[in-house]
N, CA, C and O atoms as a GROMACS GRO file, in nm:
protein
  444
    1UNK      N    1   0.084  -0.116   0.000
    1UNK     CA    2   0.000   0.000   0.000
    1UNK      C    3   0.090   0.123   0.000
    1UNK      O    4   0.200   0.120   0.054
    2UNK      N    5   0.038   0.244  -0.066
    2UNK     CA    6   0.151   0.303  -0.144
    2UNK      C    7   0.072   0.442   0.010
    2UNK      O    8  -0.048   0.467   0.025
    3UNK      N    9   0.191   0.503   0.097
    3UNK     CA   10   0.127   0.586   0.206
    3UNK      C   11   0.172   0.723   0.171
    3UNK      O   12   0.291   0.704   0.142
    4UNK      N   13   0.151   0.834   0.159
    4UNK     CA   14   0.237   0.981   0.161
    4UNK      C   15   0.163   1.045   0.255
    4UNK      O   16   0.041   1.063   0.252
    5UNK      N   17   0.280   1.093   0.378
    5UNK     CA   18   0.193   1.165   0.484
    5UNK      C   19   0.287   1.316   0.508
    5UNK      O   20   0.386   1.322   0.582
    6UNK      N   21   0.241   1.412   0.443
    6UNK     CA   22   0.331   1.499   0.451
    6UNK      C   23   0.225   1.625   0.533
    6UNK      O   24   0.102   1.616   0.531
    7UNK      N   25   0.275   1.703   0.580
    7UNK     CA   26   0.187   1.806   0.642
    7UNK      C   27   0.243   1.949   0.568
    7UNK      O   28   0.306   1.918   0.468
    8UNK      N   29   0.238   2.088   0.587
    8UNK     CA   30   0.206   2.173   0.451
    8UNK      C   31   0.151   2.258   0.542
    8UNK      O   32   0.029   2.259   0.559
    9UNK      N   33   0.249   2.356   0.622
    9UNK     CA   34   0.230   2.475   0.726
    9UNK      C   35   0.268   2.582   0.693
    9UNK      O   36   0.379   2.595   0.641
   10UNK      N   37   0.177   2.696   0.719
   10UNK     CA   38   0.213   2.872   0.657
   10UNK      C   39   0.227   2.922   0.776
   10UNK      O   40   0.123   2.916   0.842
   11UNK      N   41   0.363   2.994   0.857
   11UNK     CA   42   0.356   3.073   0.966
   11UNK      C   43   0.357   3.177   0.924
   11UNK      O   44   0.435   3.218   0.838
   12UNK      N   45   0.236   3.263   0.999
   12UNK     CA   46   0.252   3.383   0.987
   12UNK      C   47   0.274   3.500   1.091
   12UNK      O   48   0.199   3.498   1.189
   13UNK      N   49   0.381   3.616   1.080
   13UNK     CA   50   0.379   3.666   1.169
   13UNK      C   51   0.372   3.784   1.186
   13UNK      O   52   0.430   3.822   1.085
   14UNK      N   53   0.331   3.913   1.261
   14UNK     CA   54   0.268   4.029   1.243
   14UNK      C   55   0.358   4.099   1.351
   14UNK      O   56   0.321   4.101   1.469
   15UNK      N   57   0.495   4.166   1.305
   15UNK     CA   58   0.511   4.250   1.436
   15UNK      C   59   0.498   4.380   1.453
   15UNK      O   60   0.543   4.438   1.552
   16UNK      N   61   0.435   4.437   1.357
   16UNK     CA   62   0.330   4.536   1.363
   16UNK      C   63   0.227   4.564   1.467
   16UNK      O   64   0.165   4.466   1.510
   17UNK      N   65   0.199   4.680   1.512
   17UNK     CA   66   0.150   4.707   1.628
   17UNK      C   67  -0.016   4.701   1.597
   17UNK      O   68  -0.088   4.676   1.694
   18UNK      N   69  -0.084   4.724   1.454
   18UNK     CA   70  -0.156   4.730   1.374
   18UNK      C   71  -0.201   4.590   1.360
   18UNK      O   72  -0.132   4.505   1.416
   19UNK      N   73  -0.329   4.544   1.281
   19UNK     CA   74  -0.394   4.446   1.206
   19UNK      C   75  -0.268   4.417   1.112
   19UNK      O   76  -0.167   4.488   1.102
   20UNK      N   77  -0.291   4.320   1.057
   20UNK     CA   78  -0.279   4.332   0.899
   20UNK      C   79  -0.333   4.177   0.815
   20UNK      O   80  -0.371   4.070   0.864
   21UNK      N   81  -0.320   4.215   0.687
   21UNK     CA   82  -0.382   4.130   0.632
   21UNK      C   83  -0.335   4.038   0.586
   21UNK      O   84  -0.322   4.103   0.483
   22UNK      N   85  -0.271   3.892   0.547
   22UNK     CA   86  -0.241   3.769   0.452
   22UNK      C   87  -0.343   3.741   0.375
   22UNK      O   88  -0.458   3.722   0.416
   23UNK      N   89  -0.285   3.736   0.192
   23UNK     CA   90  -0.369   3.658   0.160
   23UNK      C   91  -0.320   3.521   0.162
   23UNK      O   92  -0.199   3.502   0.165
   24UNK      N   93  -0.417   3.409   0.161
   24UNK     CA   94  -0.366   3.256   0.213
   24UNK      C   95  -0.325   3.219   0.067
   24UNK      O   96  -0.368   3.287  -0.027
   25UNK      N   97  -0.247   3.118   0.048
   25UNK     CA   98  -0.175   3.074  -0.092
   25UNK      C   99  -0.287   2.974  -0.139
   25UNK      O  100  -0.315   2.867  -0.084
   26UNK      N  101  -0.353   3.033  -0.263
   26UNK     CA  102  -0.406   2.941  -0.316
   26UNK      C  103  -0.319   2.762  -0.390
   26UNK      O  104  -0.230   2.724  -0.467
   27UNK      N  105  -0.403   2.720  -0.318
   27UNK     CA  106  -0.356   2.569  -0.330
   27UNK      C  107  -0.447   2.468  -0.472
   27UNK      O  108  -0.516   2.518  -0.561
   28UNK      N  109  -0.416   2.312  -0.452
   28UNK     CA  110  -0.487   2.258  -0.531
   28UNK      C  111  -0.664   2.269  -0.492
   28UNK      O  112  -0.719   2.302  -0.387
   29UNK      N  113  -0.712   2.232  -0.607
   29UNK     CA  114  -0.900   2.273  -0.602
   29UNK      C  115  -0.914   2.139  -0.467
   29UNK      O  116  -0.875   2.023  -0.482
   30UNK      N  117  -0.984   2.198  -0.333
   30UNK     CA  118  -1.099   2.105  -0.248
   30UNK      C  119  -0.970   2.104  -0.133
   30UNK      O  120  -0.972   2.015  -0.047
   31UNK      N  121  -0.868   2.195  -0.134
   31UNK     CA  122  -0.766   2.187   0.014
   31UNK      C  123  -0.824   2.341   0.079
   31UNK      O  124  -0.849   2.456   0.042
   32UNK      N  125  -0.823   2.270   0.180
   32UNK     CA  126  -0.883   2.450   0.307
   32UNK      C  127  -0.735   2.455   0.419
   32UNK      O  128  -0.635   2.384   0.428
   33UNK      N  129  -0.777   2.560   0.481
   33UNK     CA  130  -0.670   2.588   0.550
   33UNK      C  131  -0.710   2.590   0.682
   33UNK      O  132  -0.816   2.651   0.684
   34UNK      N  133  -0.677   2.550   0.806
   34UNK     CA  134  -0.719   2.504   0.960
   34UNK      C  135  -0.641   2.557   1.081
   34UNK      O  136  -0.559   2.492   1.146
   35UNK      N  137  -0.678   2.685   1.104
   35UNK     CA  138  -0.552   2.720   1.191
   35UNK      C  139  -0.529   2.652   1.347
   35UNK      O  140  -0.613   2.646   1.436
   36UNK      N  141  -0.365   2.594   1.352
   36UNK     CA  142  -0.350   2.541   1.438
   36UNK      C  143  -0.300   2.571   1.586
   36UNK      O  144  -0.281   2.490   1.676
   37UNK      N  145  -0.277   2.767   1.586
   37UNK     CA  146  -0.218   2.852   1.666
   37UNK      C  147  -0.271   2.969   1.626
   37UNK      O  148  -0.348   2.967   1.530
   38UNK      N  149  -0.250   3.056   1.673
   38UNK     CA  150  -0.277   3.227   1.708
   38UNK      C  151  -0.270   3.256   1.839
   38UNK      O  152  -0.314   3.182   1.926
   39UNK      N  153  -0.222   3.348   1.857
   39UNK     CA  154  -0.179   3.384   1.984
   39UNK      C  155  -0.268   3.481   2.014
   39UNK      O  156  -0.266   3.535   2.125
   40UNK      N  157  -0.347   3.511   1.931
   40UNK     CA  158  -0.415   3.655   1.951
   40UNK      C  159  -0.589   3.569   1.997
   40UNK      O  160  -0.675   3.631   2.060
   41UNK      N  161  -0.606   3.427   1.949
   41UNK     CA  162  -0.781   3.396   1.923
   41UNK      C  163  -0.748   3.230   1.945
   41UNK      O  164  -0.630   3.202   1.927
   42UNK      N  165  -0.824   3.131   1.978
   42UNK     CA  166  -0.810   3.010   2.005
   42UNK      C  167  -0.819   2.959   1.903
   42UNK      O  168  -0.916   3.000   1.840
   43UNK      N  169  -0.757   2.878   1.849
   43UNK     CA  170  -0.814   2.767   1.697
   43UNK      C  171  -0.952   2.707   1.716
   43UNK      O  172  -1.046   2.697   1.637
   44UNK      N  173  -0.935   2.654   1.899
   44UNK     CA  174  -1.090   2.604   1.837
   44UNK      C  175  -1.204   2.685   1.781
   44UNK      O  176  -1.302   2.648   1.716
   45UNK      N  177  -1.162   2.824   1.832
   45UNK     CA  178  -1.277   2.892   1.770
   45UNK      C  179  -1.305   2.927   1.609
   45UNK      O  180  -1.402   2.992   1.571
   46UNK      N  181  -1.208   2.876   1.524
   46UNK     CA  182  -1.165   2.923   1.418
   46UNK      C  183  -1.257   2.794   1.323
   46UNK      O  184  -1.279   2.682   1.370
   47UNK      N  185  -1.298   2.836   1.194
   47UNK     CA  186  -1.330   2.795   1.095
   47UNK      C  187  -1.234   2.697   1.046
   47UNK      O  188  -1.124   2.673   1.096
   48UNK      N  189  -1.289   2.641   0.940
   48UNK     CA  190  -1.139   2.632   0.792
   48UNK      C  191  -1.128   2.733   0.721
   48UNK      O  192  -1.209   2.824   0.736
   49UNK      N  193  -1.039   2.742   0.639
   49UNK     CA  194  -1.005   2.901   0.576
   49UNK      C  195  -1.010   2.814   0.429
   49UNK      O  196  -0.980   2.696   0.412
   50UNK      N  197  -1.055   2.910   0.332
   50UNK     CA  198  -1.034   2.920   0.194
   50UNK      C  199  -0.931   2.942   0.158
   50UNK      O  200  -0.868   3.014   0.236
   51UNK      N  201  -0.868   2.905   0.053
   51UNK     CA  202  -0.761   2.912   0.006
   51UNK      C  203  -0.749   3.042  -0.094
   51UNK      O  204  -0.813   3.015  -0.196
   52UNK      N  205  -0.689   3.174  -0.103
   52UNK     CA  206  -0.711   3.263  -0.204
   52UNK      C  207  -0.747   3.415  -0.082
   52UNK      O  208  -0.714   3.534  -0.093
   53UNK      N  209  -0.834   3.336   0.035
   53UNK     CA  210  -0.880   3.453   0.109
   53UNK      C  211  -0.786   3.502   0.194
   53UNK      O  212  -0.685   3.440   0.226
   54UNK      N  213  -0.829   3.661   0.250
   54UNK     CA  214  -0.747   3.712   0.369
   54UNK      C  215  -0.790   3.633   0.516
   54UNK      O  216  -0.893   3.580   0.556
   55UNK      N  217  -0.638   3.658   0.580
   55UNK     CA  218  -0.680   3.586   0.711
   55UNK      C  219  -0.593   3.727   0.793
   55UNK      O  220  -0.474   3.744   0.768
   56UNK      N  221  -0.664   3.818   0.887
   56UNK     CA  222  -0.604   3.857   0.906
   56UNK      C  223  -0.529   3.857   1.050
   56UNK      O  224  -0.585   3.781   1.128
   57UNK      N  225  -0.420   3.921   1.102
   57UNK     CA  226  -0.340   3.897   1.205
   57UNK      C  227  -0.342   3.995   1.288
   57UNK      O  228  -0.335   4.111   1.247
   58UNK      N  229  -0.349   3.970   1.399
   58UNK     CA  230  -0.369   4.125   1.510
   58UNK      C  231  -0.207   4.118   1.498
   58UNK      O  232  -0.116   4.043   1.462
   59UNK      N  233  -0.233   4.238   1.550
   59UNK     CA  234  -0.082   4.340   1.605
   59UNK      C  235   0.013   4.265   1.705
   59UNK      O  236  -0.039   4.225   1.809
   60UNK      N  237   0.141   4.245   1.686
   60UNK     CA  238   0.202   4.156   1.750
   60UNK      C  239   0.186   4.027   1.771
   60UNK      O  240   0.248   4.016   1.877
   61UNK      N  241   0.142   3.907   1.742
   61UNK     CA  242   0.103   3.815   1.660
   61UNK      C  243   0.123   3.684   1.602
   61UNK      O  244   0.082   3.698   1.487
   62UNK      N  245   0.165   3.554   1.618
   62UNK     CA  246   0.165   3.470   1.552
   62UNK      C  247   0.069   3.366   1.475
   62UNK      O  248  -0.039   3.370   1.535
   63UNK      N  249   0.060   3.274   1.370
   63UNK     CA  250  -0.035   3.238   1.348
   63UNK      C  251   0.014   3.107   1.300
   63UNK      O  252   0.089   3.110   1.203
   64UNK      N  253  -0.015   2.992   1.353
   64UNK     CA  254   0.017   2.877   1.214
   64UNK      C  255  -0.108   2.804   1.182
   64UNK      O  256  -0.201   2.763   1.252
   65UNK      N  257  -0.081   2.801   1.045
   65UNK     CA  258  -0.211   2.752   0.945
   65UNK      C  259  -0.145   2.613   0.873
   65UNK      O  260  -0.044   2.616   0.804
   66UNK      N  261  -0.224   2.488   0.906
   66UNK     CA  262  -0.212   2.361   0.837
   66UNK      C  263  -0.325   2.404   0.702
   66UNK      O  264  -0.406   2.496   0.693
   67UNK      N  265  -0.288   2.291   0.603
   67UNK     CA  266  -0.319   2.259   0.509
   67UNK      C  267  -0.371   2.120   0.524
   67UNK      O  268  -0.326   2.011   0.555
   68UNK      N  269  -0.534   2.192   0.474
   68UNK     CA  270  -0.601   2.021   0.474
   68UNK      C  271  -0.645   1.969   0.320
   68UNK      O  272  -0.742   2.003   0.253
   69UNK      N  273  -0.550   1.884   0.290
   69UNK     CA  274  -0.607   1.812   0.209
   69UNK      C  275  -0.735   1.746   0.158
   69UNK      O  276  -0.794   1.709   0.259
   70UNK      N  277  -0.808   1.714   0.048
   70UNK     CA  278  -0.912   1.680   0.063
   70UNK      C  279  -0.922   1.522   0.047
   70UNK      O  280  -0.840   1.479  -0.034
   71UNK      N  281  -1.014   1.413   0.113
   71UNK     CA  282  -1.007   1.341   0.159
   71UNK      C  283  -0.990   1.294   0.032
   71UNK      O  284  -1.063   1.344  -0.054
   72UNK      N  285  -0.872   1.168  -0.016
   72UNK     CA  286  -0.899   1.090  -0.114
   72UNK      C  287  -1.001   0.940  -0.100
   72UNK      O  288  -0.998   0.894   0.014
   73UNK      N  289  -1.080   0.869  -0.191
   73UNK     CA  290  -1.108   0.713  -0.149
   73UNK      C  291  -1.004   0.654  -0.161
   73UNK      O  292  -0.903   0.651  -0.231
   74UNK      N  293  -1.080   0.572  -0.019
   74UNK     CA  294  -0.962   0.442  -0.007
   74UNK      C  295  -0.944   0.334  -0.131
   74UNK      O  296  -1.024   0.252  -0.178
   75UNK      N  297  -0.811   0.365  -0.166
   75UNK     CA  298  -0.795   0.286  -0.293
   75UNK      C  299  -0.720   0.102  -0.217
   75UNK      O  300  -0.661   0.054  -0.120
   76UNK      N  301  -0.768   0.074  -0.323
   76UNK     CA  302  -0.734  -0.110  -0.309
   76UNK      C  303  -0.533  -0.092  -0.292
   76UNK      O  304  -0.460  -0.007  -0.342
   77UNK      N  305  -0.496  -0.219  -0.193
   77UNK     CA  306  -0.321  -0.242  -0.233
   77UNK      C  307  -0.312  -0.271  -0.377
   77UNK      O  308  -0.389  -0.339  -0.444
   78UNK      N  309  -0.214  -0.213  -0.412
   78UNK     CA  310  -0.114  -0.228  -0.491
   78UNK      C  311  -0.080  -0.341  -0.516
   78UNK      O  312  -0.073  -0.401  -0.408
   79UNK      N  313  -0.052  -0.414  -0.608
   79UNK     CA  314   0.009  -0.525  -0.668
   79UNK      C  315   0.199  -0.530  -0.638
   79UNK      O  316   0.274  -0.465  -0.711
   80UNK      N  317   0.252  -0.616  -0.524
   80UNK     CA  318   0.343  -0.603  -0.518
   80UNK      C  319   0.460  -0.627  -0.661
   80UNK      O  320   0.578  -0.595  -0.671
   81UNK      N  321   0.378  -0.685  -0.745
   81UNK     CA  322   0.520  -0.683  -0.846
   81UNK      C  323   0.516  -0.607  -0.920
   81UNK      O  324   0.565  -0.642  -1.027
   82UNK      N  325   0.456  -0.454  -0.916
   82UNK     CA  326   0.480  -0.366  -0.959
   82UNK      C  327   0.566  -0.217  -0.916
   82UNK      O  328   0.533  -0.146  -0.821
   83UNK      N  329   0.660  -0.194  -0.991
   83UNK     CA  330   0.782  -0.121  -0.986
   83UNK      C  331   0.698   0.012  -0.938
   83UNK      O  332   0.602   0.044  -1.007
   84UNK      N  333   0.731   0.087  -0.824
   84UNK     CA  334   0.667   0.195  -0.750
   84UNK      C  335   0.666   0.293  -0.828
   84UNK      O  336   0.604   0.394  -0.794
   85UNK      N  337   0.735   0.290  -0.958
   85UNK     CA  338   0.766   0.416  -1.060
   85UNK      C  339   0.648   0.407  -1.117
   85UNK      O  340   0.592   0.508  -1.158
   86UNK      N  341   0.598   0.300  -1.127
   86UNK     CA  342   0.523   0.277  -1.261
   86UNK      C  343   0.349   0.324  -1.214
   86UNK      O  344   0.265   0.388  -1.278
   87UNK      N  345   0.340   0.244  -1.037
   87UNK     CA  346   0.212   0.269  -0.990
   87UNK      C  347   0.175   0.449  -0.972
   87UNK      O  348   0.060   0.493  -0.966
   88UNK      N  349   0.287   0.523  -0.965
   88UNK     CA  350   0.305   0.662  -0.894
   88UNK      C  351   0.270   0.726  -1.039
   88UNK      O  352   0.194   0.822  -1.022
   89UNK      N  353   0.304   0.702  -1.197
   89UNK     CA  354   0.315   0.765  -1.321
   89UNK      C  355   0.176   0.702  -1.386
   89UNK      O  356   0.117   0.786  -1.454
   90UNK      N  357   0.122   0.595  -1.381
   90UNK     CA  358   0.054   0.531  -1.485
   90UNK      C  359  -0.092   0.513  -1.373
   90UNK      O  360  -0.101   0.475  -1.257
   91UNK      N  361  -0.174   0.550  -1.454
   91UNK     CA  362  -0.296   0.466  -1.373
   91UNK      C  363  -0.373   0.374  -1.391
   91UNK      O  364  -0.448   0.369  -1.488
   92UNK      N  365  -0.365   0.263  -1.273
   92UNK     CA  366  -0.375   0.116  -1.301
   92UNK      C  367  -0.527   0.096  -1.316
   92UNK      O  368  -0.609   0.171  -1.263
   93UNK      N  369  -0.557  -0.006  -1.388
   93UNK     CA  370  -0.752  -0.037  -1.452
   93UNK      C  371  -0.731  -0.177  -1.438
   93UNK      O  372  -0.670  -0.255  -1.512
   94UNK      N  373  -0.802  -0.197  -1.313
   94UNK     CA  374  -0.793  -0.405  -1.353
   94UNK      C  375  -0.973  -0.414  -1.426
   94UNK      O  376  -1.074  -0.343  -1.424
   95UNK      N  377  -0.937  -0.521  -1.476
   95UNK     CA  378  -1.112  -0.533  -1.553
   95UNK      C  379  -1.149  -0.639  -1.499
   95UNK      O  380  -1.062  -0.722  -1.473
   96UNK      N  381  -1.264  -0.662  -1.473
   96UNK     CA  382  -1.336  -0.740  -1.378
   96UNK      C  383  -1.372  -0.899  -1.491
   96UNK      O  384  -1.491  -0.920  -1.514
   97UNK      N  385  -1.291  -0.975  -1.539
   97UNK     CA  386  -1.306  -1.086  -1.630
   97UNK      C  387  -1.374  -1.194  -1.581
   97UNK      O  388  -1.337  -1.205  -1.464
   98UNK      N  389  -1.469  -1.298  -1.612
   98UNK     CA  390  -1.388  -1.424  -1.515
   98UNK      C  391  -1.347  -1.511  -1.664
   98UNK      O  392  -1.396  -1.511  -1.777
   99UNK      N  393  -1.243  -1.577  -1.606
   99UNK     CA  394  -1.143  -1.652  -1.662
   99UNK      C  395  -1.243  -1.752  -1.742
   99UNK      O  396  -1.342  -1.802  -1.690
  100UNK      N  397  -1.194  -1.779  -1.908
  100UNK     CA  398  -1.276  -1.888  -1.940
  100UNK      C  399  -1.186  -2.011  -1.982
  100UNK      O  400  -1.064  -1.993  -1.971
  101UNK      N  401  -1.226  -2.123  -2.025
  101UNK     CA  402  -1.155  -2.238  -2.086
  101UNK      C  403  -1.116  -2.206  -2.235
  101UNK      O  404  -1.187  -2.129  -2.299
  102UNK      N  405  -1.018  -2.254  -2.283
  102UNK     CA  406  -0.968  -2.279  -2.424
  102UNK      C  407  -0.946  -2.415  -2.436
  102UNK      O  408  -0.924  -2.490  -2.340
  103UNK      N  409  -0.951  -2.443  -2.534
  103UNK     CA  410  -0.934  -2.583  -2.621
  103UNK      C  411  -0.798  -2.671  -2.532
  103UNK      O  412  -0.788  -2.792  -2.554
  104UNK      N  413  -0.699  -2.604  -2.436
  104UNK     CA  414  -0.555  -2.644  -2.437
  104UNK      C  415  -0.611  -2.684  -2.278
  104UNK      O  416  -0.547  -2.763  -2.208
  105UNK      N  417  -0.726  -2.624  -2.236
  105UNK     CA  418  -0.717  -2.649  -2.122
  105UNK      C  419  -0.692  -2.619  -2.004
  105UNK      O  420  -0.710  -2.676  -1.896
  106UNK      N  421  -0.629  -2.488  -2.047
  106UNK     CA  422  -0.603  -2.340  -1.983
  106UNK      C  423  -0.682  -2.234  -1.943
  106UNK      O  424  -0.794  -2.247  -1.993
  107UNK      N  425  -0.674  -2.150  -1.888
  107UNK     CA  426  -0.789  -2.029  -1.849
  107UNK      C  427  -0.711  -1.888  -1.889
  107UNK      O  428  -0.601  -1.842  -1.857
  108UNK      N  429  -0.776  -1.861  -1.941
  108UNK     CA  430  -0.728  -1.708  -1.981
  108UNK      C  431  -0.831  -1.573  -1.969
  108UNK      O  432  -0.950  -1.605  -1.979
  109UNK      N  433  -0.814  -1.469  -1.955
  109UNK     CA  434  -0.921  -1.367  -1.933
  109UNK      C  435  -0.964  -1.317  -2.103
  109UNK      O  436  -0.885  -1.342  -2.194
  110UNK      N  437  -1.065  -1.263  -2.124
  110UNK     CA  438  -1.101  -1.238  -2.266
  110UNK      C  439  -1.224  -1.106  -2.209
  110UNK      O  440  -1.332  -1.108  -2.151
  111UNK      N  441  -1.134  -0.999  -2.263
  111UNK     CA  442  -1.173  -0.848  -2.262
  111UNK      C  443  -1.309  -0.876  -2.300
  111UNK      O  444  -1.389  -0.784  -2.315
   0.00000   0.00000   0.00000
């Protein structure tokens, strides 16, 4: 089973005595943004953030914002005798056959 667990954090910091504004880095389409700190407001109180929008920062200030991915389906394992290059570049289609007889006595799948 093929795993990638990477996490994808924006600190932001305001040492300005003032507001100010970030816009958040638009990301791939269906990822939001979840803030995991502020020093100024609690996360739990916080939304998810859009990607593209302002988030803004009080005066003196830290902020860290995770990146949430959007949920993929759980895909089936992987076929171990396949080269990890190939599963990561190509996308795999098994076809649902059932196997029939030939004349030899053998079973073979037939598209």
């Amino acid at each position: 089973m093929l795993i990638r667990c990477a996490v994808l954090a924006l600190i932001l910091l305001n040492s300005h005595h003032e507001q100010v504004e970030f816009k958040l880095p638009s990301m791939a389409e269906g990822t939001t943004w979840k803030s995991l700190l502020d020093t100024h407001a609690l996360p739990e109180d916080s939304d998810t953030l859009t990607p593209g929008s302002c988030y803004h920062l009080e005066g003196r200030s830290l902020s860290v914002l995770r990146l949430i991915l959007p949920t993929a389906p759980e895909s089936k394992e992987l076929p171990k005798h396949v080269a990890a290059e190939v599963t990561e570049s190509v996308p795999l289609v098994q076809v649902a056959a059932p196997p029939t007889e030939t004349s030899g006595g053998s079973t073979m799948n037939r598209p």
